[in-house]
N, C-alpha and C positions, 0 to 999 in steps of 0.2 A: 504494500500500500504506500502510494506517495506521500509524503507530506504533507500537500495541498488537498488530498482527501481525506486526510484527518483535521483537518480546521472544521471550524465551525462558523455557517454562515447564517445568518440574521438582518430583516428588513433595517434598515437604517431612520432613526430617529435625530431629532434635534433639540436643541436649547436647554430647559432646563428638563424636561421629559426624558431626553436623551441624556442628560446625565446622571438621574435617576436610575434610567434600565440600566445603562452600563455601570452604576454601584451593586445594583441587585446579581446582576450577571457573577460579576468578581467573588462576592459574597457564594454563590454556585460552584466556584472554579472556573468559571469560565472567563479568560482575560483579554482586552482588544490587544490585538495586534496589528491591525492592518484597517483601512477603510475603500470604499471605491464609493459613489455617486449617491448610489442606494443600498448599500449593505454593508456593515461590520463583520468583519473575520475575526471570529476571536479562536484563540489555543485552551485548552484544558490543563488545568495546574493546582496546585491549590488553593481553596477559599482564603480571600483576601477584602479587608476592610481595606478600598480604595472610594477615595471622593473624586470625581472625573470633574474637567473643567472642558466644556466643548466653546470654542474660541471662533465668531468668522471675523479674521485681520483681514486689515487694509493692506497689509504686504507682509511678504517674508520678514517673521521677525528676526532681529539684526543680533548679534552676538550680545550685546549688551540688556536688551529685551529676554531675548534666552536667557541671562546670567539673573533679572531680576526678578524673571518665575520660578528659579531654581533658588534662590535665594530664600522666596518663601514658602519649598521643599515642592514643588511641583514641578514633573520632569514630564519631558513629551514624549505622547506613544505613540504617533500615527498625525499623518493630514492628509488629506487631500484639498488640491490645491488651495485654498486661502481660510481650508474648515480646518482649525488645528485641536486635535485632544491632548488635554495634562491629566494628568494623574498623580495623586500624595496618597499617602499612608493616611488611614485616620481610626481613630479607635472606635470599637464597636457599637460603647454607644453616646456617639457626638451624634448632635440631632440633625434629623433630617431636613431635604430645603422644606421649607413653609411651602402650605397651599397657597396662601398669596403669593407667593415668586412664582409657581407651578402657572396659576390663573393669568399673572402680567405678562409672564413668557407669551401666556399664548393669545392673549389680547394684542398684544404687538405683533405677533405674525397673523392674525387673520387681517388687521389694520393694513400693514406690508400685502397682505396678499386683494382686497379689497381696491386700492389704491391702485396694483399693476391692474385690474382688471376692470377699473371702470371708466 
């Protein structure tokens, strides 16, 4: 069996929803590794309490931007082009994001999507 048939692939989510499922995922064993347009690949490993940080920049962040997510222990797994994922350590039970973040997230993307369509 190759490699790439042992991954694991999954619809792709965003914003704060998206970093929700890929905590739950982790918490599974299941870890992203890789992303494409609509789907997250993740690996099988052990469960992990990670906080995901899903990012759309305005550009390649620059060495110095890298050095001051990593400063506040957040290291990147994965982007596709300007969709960047962090991920940190965090203990099992730091609270989870609030429904109201959950709710704003998605108030501002229907707004964004409302806007390109009318």
């Amino acid at each position: 069996m190759s490699r790439d048939d042992r991954r694991i692939k999954k619809w792709r989510s965003a914003g704060t929803l998206g970093e929700l499922y890929l905590k739950e995922m982790a918490e599974q064993g299941l870890l992203l590794e890789e992303m494409t347009p609509l789907k997250y690949i993740f690996r099988e490993d052990e469960p992990q309490h990670l906080r995901y940080r899903i990012e759309e920049l305005e550009h390649v962040p620059t060495d110095a931007e890298r050095a001051e997510y990593a400063k506040d222990g957040w290291q990147e797994v994965c982007h596709y082009e300007l969709d960047y994922v962090f991920a940190k350590e965090c203990s099992a039970d730091e609270p989870e994001v609030s429904q109201e973040a959950v709710l704003r997230d998605l108030k501002e993307k229907l707004t964004k999507f409302l806007i390109i369509f009318s």
